[in-house]
Structures are given as structure tokens and as C-alpha cells.
mmCIF file as gemmi writes it, N, C-alpha and C atoms, coordinates in Angstrom:
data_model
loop_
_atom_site.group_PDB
_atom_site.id
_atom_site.type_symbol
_atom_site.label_atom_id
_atom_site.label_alt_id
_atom_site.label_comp_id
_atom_site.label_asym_id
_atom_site.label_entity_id
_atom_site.label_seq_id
_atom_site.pdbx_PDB_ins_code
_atom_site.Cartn_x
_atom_site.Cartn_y
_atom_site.Cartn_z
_atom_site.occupancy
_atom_site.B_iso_or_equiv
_atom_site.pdbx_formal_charge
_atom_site.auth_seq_id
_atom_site.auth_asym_id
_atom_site.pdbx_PDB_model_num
ATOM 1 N N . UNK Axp A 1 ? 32.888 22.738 -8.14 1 0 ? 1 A 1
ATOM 2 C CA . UNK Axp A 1 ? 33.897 22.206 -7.244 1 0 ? 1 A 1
ATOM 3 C C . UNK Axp A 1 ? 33.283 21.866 -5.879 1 0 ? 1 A 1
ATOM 4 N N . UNK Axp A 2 ? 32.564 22.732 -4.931 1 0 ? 2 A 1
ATOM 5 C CA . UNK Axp A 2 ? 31.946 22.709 -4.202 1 0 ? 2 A 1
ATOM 6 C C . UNK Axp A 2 ? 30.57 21.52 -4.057 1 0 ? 2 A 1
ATOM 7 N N . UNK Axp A 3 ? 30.3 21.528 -5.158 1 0 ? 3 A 1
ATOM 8 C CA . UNK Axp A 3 ? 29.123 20.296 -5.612 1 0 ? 3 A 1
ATOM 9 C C . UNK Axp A 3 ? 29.725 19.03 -5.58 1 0 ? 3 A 1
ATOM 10 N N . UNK Axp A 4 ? 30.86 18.845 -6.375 1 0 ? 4 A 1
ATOM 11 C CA . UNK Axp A 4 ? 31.793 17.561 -6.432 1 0 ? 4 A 1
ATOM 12 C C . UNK Axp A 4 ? 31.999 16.904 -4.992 1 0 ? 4 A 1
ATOM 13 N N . UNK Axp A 5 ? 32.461 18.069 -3.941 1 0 ? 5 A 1
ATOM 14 C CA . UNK Axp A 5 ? 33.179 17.867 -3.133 1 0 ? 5 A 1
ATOM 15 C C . UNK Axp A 5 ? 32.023 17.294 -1.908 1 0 ? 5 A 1
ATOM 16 N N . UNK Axp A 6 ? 30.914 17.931 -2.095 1 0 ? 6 A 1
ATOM 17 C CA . UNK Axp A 6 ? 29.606 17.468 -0.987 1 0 ? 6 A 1
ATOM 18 C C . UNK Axp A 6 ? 29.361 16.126 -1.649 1 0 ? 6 A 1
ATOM 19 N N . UNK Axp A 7 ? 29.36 15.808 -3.344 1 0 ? 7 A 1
ATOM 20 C CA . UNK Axp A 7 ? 28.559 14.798 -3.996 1 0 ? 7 A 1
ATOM 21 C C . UNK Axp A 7 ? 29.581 12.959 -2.864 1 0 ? 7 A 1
ATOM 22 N N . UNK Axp A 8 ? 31.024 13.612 -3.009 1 0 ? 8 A 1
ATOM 23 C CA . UNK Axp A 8 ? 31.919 12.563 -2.32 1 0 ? 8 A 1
ATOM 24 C C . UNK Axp A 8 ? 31.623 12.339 -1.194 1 0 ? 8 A 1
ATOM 25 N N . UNK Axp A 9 ? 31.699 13.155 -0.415 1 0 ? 9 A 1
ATOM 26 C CA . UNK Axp A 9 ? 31.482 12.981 1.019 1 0 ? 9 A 1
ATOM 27 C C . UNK Axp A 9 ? 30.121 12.45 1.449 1 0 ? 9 A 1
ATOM 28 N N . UNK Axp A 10 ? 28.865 12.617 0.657 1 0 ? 10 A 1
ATOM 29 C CA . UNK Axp A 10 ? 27.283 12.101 0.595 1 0 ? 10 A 1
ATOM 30 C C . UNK Axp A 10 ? 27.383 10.8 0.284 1 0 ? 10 A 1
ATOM 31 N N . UNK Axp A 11 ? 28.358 10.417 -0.504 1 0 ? 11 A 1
ATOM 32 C CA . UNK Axp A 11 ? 28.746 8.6 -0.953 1 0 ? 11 A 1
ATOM 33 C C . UNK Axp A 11 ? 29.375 7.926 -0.231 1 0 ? 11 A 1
ATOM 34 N N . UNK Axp A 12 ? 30.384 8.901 0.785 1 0 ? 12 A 1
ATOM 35 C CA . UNK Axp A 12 ? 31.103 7.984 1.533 1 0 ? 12 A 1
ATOM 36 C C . UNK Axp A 12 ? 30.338 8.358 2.882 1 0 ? 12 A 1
ATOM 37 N N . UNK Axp A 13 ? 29.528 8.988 3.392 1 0 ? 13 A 1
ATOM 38 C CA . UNK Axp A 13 ? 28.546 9.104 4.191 1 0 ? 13 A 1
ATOM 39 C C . UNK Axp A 13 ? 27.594 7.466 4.001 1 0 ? 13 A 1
ATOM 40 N N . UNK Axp A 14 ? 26.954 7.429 2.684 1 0 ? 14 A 1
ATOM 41 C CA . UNK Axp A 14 ? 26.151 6.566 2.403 1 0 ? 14 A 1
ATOM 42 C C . UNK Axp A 14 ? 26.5 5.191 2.616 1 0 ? 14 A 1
ATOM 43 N N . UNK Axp A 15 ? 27.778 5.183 1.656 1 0 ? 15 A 1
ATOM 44 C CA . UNK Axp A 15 ? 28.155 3.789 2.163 1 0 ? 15 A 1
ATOM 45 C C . UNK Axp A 15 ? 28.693 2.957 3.285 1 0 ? 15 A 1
ATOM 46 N N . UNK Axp A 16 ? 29.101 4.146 4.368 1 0 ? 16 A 1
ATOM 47 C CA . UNK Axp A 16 ? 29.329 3.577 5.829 1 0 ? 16 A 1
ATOM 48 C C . UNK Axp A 16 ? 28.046 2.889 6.46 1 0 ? 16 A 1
ATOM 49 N N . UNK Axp A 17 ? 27.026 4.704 6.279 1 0 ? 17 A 1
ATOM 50 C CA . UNK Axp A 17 ? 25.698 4.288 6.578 1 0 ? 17 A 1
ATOM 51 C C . UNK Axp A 17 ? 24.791 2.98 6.28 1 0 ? 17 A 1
ATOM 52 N N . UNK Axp A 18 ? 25.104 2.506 5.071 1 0 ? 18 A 1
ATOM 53 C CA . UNK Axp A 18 ? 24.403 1.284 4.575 1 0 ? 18 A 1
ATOM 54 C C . UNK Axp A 18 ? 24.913 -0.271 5.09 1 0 ? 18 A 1
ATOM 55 N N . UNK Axp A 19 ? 26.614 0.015 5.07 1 0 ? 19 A 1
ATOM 56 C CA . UNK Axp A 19 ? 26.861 -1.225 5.592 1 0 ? 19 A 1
ATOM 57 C C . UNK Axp A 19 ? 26.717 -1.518 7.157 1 0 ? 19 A 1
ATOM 58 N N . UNK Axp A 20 ? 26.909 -0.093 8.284 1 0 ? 20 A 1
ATOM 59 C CA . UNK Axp A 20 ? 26.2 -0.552 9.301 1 0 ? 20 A 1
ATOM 60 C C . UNK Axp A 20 ? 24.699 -0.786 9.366 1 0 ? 20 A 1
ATOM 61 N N . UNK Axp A 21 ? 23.533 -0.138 9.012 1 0 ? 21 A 1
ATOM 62 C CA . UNK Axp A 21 ? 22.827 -0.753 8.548 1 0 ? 21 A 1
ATOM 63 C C . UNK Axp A 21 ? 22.151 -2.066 8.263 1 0 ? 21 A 1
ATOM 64 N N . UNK Axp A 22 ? 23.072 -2.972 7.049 1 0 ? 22 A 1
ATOM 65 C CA . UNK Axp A 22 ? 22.738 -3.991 7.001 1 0 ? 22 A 1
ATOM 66 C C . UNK Axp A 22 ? 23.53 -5.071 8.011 1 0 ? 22 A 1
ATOM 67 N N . UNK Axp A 23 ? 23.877 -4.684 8.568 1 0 ? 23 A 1
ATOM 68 C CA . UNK Axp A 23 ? 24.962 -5.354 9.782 1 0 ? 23 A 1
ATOM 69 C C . UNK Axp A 23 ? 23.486 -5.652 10.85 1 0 ? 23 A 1
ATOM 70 N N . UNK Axp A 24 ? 23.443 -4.131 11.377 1 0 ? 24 A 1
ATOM 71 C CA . UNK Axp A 24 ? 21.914 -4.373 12.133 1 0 ? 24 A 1
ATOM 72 C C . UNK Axp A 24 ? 20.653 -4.625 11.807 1 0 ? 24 A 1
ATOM 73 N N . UNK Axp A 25 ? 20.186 -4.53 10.514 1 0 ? 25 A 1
ATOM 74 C CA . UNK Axp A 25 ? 19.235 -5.68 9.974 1 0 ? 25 A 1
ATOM 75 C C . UNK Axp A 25 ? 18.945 -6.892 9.916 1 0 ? 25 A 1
ATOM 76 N N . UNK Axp A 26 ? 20.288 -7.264 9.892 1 0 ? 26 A 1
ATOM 77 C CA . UNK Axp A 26 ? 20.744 -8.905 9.53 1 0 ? 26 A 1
ATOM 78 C C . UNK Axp A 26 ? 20.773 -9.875 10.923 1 0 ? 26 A 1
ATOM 79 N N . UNK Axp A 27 ? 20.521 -8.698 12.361 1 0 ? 27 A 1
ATOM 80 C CA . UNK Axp A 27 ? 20.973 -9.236 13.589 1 0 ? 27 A 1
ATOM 81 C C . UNK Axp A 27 ? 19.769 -9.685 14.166 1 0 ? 27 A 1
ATOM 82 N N . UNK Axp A 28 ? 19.47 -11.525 14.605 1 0 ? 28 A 1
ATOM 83 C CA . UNK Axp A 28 ? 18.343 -12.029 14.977 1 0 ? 28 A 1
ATOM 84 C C . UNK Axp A 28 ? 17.521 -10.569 15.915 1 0 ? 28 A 1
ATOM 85 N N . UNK Axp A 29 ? 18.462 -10.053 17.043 1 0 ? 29 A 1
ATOM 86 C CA . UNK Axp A 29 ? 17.719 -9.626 18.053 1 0 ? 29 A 1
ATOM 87 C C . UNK Axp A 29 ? 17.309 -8.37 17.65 1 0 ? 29 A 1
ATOM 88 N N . UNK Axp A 30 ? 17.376 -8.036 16.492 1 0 ? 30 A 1
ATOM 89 C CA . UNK Axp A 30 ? 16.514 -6.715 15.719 1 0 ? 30 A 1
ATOM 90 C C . UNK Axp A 30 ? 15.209 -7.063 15.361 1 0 ? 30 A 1
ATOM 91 N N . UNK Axp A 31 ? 15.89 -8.045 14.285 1 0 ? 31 A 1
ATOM 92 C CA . UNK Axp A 31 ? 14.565 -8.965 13.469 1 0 ? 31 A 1
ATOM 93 C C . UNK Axp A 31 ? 13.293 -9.619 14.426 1 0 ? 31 A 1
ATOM 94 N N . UNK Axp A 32 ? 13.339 -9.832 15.287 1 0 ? 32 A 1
ATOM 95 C CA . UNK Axp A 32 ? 12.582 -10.565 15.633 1 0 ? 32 A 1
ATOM 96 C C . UNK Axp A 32 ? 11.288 -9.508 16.479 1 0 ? 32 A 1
ATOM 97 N N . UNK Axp A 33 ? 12.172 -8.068 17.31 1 0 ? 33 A 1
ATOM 98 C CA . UNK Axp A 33 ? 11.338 -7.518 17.918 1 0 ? 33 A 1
ATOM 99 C C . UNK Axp A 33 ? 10.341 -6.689 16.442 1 0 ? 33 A 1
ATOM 100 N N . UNK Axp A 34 ? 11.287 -6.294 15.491 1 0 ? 34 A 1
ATOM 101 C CA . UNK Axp A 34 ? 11.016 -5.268 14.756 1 0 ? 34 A 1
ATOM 102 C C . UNK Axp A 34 ? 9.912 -6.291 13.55 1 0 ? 34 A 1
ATOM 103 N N . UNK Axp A 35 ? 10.001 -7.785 13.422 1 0 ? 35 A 1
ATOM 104 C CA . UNK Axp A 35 ? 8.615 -8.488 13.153 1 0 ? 35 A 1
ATOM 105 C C . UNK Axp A 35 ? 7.546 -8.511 13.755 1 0 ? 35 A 1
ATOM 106 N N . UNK Axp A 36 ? 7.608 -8.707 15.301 1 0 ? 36 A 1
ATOM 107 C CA . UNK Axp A 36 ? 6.893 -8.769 16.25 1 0 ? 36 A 1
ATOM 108 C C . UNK Axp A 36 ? 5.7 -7.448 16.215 1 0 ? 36 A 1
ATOM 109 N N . UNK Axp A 37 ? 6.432 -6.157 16.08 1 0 ? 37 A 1
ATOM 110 C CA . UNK Axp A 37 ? 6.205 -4.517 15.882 1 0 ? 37 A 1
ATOM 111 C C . UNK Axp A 37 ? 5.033 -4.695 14.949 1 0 ? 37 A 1
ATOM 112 N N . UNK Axp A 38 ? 5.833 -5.139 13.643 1 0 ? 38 A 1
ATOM 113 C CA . UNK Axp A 38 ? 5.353 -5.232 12.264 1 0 ? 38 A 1
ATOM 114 C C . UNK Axp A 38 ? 3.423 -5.646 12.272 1 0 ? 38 A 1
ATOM 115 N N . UNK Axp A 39 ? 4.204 -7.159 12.886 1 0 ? 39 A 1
ATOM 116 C CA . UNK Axp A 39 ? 2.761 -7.523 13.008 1 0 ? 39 A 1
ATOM 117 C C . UNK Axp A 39 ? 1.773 -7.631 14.127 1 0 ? 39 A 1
ATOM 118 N N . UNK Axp A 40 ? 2.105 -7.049 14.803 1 0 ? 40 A 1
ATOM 119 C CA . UNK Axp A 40 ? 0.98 -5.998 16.026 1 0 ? 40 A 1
ATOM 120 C C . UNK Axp A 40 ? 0.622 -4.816 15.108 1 0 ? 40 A 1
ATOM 121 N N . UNK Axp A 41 ? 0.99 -3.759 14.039 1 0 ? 41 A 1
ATOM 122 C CA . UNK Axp A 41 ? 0.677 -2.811 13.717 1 0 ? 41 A 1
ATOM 123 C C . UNK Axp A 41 ? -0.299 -3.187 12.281 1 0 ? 41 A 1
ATOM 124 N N . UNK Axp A 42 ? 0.036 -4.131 11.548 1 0 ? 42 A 1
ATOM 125 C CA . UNK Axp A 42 ? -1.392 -4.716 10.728 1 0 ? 42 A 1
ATOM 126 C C . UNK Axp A 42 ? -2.2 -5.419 11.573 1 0 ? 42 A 1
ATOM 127 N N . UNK Axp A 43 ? -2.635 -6.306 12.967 1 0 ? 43 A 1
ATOM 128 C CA . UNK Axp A 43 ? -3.076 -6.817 13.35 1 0 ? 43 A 1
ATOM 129 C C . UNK Axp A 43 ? -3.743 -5.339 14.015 1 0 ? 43 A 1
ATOM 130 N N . UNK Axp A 44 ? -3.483 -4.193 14.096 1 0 ? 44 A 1
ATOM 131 C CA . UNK Axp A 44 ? -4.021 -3.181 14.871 1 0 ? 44 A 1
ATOM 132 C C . UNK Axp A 44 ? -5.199 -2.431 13.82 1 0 ? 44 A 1
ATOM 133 N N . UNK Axp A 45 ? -4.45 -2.228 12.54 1 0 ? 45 A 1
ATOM 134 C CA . UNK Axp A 45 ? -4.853 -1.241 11.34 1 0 ? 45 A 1
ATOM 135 C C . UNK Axp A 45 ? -6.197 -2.407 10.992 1 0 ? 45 A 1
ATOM 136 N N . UNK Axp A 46 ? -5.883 -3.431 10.813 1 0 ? 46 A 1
ATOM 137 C CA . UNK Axp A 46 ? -6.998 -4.501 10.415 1 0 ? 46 A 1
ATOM 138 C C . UNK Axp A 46 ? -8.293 -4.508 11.485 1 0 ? 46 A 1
ATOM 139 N N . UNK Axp A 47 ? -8.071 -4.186 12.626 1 0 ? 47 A 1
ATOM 140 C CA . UNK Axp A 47 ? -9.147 -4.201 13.632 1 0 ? 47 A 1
ATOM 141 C C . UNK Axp A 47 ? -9.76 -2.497 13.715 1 0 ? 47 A 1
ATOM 142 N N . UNK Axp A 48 ? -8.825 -1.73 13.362 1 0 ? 48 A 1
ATOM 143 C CA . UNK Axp A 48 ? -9.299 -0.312 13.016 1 0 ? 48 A 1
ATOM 144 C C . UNK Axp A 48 ? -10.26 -0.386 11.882 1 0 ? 48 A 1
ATOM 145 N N . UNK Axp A 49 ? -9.931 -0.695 10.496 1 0 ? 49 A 1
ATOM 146 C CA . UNK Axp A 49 ? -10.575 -1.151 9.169 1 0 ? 49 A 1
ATOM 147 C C . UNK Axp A 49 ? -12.044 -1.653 10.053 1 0 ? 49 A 1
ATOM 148 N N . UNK Axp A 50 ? -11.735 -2.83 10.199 1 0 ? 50 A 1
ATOM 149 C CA . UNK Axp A 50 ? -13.461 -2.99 10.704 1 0 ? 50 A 1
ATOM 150 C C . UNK Axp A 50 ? -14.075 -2.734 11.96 1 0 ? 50 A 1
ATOM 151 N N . UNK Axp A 51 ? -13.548 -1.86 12.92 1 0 ? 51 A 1
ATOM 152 C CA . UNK Axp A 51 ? -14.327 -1.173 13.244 1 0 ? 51 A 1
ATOM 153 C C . UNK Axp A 51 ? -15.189 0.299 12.444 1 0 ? 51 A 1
ATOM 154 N N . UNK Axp A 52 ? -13.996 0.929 11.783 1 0 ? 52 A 1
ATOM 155 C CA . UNK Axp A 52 ? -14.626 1.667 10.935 1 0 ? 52 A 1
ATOM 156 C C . UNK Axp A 52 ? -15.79 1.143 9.666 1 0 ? 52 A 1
ATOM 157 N N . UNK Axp A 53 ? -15.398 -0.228 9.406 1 0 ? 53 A 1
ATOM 158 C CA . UNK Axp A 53 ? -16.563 -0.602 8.16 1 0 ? 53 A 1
ATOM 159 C C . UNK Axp A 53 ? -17.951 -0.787 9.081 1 0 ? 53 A 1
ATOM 160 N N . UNK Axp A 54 ? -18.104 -1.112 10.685 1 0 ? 54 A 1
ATOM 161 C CA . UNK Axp A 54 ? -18.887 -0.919 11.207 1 0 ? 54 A 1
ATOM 162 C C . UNK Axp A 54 ? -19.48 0.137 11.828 1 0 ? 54 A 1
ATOM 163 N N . UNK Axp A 55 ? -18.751 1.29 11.818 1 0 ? 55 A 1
ATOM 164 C CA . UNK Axp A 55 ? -19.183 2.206 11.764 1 0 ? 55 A 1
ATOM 165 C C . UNK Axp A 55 ? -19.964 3.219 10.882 1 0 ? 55 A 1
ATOM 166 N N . UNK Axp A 56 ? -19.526 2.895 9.597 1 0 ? 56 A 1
ATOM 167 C CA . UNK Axp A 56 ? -20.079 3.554 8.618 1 0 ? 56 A 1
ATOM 168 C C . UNK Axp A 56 ? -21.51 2.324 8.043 1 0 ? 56 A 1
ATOM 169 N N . UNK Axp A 57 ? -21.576 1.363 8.585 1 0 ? 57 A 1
ATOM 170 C CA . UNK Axp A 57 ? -22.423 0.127 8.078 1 0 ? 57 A 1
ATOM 171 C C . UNK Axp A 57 ? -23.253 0.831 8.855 1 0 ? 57 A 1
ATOM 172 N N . UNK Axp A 58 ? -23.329 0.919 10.073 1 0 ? 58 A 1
ATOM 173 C CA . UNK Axp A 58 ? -24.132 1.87 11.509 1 0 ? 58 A 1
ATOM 174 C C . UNK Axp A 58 ? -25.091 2.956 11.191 1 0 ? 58 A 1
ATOM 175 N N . UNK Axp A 59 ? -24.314 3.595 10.339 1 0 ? 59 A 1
ATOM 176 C CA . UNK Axp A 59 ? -25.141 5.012 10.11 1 0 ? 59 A 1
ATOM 177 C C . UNK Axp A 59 ? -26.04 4.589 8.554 1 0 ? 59 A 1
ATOM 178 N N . UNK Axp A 60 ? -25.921 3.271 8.112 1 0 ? 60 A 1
ATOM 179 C CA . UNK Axp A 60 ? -26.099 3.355 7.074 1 0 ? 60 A 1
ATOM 180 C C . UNK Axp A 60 ? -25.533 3.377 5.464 1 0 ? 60 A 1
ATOM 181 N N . UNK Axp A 61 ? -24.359 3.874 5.37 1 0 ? 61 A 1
ATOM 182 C CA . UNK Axp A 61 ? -23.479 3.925 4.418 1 0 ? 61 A 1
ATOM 183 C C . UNK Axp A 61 ? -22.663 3.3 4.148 1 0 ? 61 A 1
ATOM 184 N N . UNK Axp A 62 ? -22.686 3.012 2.899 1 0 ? 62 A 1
ATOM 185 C CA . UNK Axp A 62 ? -21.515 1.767 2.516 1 0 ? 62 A 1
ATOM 186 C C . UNK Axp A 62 ? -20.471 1.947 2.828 1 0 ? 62 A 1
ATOM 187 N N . UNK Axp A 63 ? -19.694 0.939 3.194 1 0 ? 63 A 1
ATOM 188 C CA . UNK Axp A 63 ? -18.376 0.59 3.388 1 0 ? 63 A 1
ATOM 189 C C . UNK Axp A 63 ? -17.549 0.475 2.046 1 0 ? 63 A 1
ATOM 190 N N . UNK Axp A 64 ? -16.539 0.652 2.747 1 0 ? 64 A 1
ATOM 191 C CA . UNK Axp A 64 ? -15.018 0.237 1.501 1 0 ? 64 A 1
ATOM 192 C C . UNK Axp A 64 ? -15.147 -0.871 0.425 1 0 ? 64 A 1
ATOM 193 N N . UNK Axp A 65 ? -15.777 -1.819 0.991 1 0 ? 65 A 1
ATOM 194 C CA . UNK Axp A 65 ? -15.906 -2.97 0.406 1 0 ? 65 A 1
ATOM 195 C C . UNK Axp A 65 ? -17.209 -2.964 -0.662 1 0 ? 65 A 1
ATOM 196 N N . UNK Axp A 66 ? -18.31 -2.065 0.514 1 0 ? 66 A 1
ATOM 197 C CA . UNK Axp A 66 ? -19.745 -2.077 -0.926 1 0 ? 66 A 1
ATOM 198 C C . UNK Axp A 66 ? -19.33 -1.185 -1.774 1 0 ? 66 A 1
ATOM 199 N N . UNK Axp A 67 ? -18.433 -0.42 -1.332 1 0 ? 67 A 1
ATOM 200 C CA . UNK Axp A 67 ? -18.157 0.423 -2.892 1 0 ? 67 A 1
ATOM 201 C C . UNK Axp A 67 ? -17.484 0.229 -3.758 1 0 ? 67 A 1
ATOM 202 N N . UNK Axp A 68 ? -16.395 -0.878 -3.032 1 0 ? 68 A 1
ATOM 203 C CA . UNK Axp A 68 ? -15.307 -1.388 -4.18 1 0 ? 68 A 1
ATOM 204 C C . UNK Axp A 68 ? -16.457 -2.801 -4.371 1 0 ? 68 A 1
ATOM 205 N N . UNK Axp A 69 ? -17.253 -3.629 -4.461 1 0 ? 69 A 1
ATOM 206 C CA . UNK Axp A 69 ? -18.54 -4.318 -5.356 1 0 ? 69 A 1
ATOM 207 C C . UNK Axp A 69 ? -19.375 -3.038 -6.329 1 0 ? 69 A 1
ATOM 208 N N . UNK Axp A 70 ? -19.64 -1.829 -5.983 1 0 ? 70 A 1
ATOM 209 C CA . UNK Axp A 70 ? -20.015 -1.516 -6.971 1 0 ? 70 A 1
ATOM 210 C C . UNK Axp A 70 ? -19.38 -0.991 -8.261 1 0 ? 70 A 1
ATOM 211 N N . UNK Axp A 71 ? -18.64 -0.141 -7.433 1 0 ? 71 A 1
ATOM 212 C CA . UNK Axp A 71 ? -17.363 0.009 -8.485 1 0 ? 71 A 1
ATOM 213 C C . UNK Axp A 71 ? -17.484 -1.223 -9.558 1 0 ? 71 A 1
ATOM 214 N N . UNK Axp A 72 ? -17.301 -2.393 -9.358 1 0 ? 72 A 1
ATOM 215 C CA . UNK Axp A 72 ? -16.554 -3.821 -10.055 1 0 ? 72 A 1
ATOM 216 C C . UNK Axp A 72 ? -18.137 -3.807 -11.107 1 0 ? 72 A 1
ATOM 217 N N . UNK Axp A 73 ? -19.224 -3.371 -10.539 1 0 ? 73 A 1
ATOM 218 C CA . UNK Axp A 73 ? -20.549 -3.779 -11.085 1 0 ? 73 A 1
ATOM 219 C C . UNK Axp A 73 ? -20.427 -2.772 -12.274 1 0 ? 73 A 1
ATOM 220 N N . UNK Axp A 74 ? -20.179 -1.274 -11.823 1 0 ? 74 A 1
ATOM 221 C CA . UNK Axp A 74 ? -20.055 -0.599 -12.175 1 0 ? 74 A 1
ATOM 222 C C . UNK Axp A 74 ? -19.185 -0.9 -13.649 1 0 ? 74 A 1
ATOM 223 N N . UNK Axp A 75 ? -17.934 -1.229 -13.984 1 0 ? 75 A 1
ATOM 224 C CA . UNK Axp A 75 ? -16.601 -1.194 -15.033 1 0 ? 75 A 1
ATOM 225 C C . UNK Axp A 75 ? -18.071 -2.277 -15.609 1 0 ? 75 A 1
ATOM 226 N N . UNK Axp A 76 ? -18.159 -3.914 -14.893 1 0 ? 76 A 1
ATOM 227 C CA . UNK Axp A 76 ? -18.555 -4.812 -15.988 1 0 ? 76 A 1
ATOM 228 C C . UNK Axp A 76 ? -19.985 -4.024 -17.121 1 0 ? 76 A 1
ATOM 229 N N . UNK Axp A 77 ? -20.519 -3.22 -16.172 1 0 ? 77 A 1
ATOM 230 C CA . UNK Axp A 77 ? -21.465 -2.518 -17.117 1 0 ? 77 A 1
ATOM 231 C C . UNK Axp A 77 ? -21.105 -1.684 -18.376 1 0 ? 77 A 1
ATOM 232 N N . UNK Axp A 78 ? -19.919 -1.009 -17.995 1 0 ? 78 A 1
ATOM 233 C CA . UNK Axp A 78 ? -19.382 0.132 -18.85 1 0 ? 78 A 1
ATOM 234 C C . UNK Axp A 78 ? -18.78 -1.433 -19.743 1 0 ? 78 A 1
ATOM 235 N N . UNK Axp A 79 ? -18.214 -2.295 -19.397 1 0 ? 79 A 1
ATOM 236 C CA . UNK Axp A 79 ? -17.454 -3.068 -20.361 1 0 ? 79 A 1
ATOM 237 C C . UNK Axp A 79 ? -18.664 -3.694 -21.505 1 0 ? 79 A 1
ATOM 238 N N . UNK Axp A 80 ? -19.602 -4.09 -21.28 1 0 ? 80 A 1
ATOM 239 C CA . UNK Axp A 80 ? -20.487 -4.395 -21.849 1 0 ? 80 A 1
ATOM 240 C C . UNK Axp A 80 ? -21.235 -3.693 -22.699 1 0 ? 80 A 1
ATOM 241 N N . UNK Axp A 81 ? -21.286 -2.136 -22.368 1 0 ? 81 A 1
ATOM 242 C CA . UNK Axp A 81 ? -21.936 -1.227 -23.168 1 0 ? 81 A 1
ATOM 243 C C . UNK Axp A 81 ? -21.192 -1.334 -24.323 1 0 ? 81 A 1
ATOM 244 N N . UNK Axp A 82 ? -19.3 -1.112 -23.821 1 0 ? 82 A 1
ATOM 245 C CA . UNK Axp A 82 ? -18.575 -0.744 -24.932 1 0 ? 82 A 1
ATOM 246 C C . UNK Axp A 82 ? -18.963 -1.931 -26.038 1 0 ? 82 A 1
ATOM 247 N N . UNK Axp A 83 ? -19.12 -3.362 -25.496 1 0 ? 83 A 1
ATOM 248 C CA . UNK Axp A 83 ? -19.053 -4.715 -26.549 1 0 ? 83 A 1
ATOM 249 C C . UNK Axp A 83 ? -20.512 -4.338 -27.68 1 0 ? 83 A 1
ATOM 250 N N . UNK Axp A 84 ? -21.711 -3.98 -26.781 1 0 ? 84 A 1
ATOM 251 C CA . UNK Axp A 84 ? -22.411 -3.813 -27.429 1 0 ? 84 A 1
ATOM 252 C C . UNK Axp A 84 ? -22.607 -2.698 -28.562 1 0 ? 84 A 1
ATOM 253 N N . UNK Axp A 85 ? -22.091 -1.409 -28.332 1 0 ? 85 A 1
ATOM 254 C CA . UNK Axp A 85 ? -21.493 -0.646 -29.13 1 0 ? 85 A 1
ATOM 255 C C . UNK Axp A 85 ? -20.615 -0.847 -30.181 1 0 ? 85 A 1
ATOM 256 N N . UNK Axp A 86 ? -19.751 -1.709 -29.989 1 0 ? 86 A 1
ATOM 257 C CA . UNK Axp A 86 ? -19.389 -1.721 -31.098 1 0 ? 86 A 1
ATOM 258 C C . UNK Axp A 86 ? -19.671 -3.334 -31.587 1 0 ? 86 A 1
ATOM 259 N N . UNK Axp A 87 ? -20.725 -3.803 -31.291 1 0 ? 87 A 1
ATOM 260 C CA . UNK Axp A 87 ? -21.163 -4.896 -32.628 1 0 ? 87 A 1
ATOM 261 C C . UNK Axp A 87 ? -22.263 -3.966 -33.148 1 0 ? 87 A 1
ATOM 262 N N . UNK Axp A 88 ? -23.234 -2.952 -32.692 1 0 ? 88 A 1
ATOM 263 C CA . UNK Axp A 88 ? -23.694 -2.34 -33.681 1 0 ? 88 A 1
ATOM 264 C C . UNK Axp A 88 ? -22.898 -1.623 -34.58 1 0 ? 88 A 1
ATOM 265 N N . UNK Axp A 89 ? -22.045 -1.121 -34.199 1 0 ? 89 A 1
ATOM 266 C CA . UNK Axp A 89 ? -20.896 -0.448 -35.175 1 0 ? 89 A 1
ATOM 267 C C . UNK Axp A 89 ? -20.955 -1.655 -36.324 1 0 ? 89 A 1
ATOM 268 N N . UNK Axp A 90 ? -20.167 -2.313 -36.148 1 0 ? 90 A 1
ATOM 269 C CA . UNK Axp A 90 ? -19.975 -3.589 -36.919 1 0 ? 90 A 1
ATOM 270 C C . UNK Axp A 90 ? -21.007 -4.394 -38.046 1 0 ? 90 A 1
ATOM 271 N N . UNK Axp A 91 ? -22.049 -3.663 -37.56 1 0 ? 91 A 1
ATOM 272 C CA . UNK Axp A 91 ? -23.546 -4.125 -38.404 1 0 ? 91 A 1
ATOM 273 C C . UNK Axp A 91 ? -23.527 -3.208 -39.403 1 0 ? 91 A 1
């Protein structure tokens, strides 16, 4: 009973919550600062990324990127073993 009675009130909580919500989503003068936000904070993380790939390039050690190329070198090798493996199978 007690469960029922929170489960109602959490739905009609929710659905007030959602339609103001999309009321203020939908409003240019949200949208525009909260894009603006958006993309200052990948334009920030992206200049973090390579300073750090230059940092670790610095000391010597691969970056994100040489490891995701070896990685890739890495699978086509394993993929190739498997082909060759099994055409000797096949013989």
C-alpha cells in the first residue's frame, strides 16, 4: 500500500517535472547559452587530449593514438593467423 502510494506520487512528480522541463529546453535563450557551454567544453577536452598526447610523446611513450595503430596491427595479425590456421586445417 505504502509502495503504491510513493509509486503515484513519483509519476505525478515526474510528469510535472518533465513537462516543465521540456518547456525550458525548447526556449531559444537556454539553447543557445547551454550550446555555446557545450562547445567550449569539447573545444577545451580536445586541447587537453593533445596536450596530454604531447606530453606522453615528450617522455617518450606512446600516445592514445600509437596504441590504438597498434592495437589495429595487432587484431589484423591475430586475424590472419586465424585464416592461416585454418586453411592448414582444411589441408
Amino acid at each position: 500500500m505504502i509502495w503504491e502510494t510513493w509509486k503515484k506520487g513519483f509519476a505525478a512528480w515526474e510528469h510535472a517535472t518533465s513537462q516543465l522541463a521540456d518547456k525550458v529546453l525548447q526556449n531559444p535563450s537556454v539553447l543557445a547559452p547551454t550550446g555555446a557551454l557545450l562547445t567550449a567544453a569539447f573545444k577545451a577536452k580536445a586541447a587537453a587530449d593533445r596536450a596530454l598526447d604531447a606530453w606522453w610523446g615528450a617522455w617518450g611513450l606512446p600516445t592514445r593514438k600509437d596504441q590504438e595503430r597498434a592495437l589495429h596491427k595487432l587484431n589484423q595479425l591475430e586475424s590472419r593467423l586465424m585464416d592461416l590456421e585454418e586453411s592448414i586445417e582444411r589441408e
